[in-house]
C-alpha positions in Angstrom: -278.5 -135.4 -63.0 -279.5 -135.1 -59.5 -277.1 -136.7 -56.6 -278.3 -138.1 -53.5 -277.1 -136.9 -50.3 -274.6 -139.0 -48.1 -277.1 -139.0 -45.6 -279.7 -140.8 -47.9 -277.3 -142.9 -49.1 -275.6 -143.9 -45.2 -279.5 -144.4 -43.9 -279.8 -147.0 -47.6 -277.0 -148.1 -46.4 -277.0 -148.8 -43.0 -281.0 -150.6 -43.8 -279.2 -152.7 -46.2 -276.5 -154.2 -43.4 -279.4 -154.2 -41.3 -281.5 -156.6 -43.0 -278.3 -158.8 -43.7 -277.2 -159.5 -40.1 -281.3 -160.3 -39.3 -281.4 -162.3 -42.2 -278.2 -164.6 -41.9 -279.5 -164.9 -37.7 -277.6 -165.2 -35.3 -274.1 -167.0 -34.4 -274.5 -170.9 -33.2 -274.3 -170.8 -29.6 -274.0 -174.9 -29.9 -271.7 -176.7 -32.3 -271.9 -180.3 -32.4 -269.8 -183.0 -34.3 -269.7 -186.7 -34.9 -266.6 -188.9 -36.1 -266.3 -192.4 -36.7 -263.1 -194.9 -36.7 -264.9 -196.5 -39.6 -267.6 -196.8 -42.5 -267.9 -200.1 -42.9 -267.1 -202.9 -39.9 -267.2 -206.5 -39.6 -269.9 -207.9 -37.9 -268.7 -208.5 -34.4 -266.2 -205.6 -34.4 -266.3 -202.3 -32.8 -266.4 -199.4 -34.1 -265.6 -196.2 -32.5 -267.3 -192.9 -32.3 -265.8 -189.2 -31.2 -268.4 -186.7 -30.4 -267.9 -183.5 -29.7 -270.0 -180.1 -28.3 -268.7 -176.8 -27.9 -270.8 -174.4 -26.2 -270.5 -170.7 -26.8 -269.2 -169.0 -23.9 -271.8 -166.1 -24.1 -275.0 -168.7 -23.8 -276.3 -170.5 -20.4 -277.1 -173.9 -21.9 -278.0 -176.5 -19.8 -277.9 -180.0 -21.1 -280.7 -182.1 -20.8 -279.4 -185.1 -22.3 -277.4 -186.6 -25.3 -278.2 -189.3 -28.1 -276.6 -191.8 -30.2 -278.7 -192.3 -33.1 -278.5 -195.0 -35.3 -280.9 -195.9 -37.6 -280.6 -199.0 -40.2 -282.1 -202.5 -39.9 -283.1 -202.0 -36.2 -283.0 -198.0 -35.0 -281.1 -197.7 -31.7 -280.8 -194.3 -29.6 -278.8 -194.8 -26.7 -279.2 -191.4 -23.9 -276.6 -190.6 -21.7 -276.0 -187.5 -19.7 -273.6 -184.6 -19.9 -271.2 -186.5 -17.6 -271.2 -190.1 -20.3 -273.2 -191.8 -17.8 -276.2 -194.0 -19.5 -279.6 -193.2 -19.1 -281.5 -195.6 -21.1 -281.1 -198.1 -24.3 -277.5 -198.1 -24.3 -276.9 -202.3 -25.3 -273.6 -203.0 -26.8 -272.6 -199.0 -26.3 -270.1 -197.8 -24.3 -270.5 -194.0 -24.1 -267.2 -192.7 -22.5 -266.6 -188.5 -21.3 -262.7 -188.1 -22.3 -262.5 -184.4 -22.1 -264.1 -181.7 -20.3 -262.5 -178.8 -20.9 -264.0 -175.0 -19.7 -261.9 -171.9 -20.5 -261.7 -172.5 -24.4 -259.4 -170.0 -25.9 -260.7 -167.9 -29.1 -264.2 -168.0 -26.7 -265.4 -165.1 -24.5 -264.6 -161.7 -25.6 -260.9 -162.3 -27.5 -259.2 -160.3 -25.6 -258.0 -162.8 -22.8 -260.5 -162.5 -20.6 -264.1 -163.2 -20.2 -265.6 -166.8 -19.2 -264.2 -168.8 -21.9 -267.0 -172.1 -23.1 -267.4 -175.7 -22.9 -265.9 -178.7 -24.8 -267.5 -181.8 -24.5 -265.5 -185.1 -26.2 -267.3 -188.7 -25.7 -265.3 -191.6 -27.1 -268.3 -193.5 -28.0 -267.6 -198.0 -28.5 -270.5 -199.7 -30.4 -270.3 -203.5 -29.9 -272.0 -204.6 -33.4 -272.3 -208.5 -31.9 -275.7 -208.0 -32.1 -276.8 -205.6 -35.1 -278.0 -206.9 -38.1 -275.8 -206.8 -41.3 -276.3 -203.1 -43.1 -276.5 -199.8 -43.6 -276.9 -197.5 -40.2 -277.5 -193.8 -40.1 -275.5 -192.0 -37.2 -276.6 -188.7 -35.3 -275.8 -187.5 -32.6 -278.7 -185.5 -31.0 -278.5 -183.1 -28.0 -281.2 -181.9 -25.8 -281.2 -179.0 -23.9 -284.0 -177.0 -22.6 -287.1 -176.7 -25.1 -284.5 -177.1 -27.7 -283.0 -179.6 -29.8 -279.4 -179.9 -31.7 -278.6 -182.3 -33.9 -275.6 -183.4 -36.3 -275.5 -186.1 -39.0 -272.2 -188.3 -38.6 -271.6 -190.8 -41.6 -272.9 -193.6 -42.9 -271.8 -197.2 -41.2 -272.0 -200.7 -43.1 -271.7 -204.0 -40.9 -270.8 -206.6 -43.0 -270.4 -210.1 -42.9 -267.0 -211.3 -41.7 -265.6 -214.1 -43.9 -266.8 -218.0 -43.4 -264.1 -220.3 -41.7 -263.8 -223.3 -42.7 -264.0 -226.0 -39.6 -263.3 -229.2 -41.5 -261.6 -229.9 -45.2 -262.4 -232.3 -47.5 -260.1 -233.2 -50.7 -261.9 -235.1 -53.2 
């Protein structure tokens, strides 16, 4: 029985990790997340969004702009910019920046030094007053450079809040 060298078999091996770290890609440089307060609301309530991106501290991204998708009986993205500020379609949502933090620890190198990332927190208010009853999608969608991130957040029902009654009759 022949026996193959340790350099044959440190070359196999060394192809072998290779082709694992080029197939799994590379780390997320952008990690996005979307909350709610709720699933399901009353129809005039609101209901209460926390979205979050962290931004690797070893990547220059610059933020183009961010979106509020919701998609149900009527689709609605509201845009705002990196600072919370509305840019366009933003009826009945108040998008609000509640923490901007730079520096992250467990970012940069490990070691305690190194630039640290990005946090980004948006306490987002949707005013459903004037949604139809249903079923929305939420995503939150960022947009920075040629590139686009995106995050699914849960499923939200606006349902009808019950009848009150105005007069009552005995019979």
């Amino acid at each position: 029985m022949k026996v193959i060298s340790p350099k044959i078999s440190a070359l196999i091996l060394t192809v072998f990790l290779i082709g694992v770290m080029v197939a799994v890609g590379p780390v997320q440089a952008l990690t996005l997340s979307l909350i709610s307060s709720a699933t399901q609301v009353i129809s005039g309530d609101e209901i209460s969004f926390i979205a979050n991106v962290k931004i690797d501290s070893n990547e220059e991204i610059d933020i183009d702009h961010l979106v509020l998708d919701l998609d149900g009986p009527v689709s609605i993205d509201c845009i705002f910019n990196e600072n919370g500020e509305e840019i366009s379609s933003c009826n009945g949502i108040n998008v609000e920046l509640i923490g901007n933090e730079t520096g992250i620890p467990g970012y940069g190198y490990g070691y305690g030094y190194g630039s640290g990332g990005i946090n980004l927190t948006y306490n987002i208010t949707v005013d459903t007053d004037d949604f139809p009853l249903g079923f929305y999608l939420s995503k939150l969608i960022v947009l920075a450079g040629d590139d686009d991130h995106e995050v699914d957040g849960p499923e939200i029902e606006i349902i009808a809040g019950e009848a009150s009654l105005d007069r009552c009759s005995v019979r």
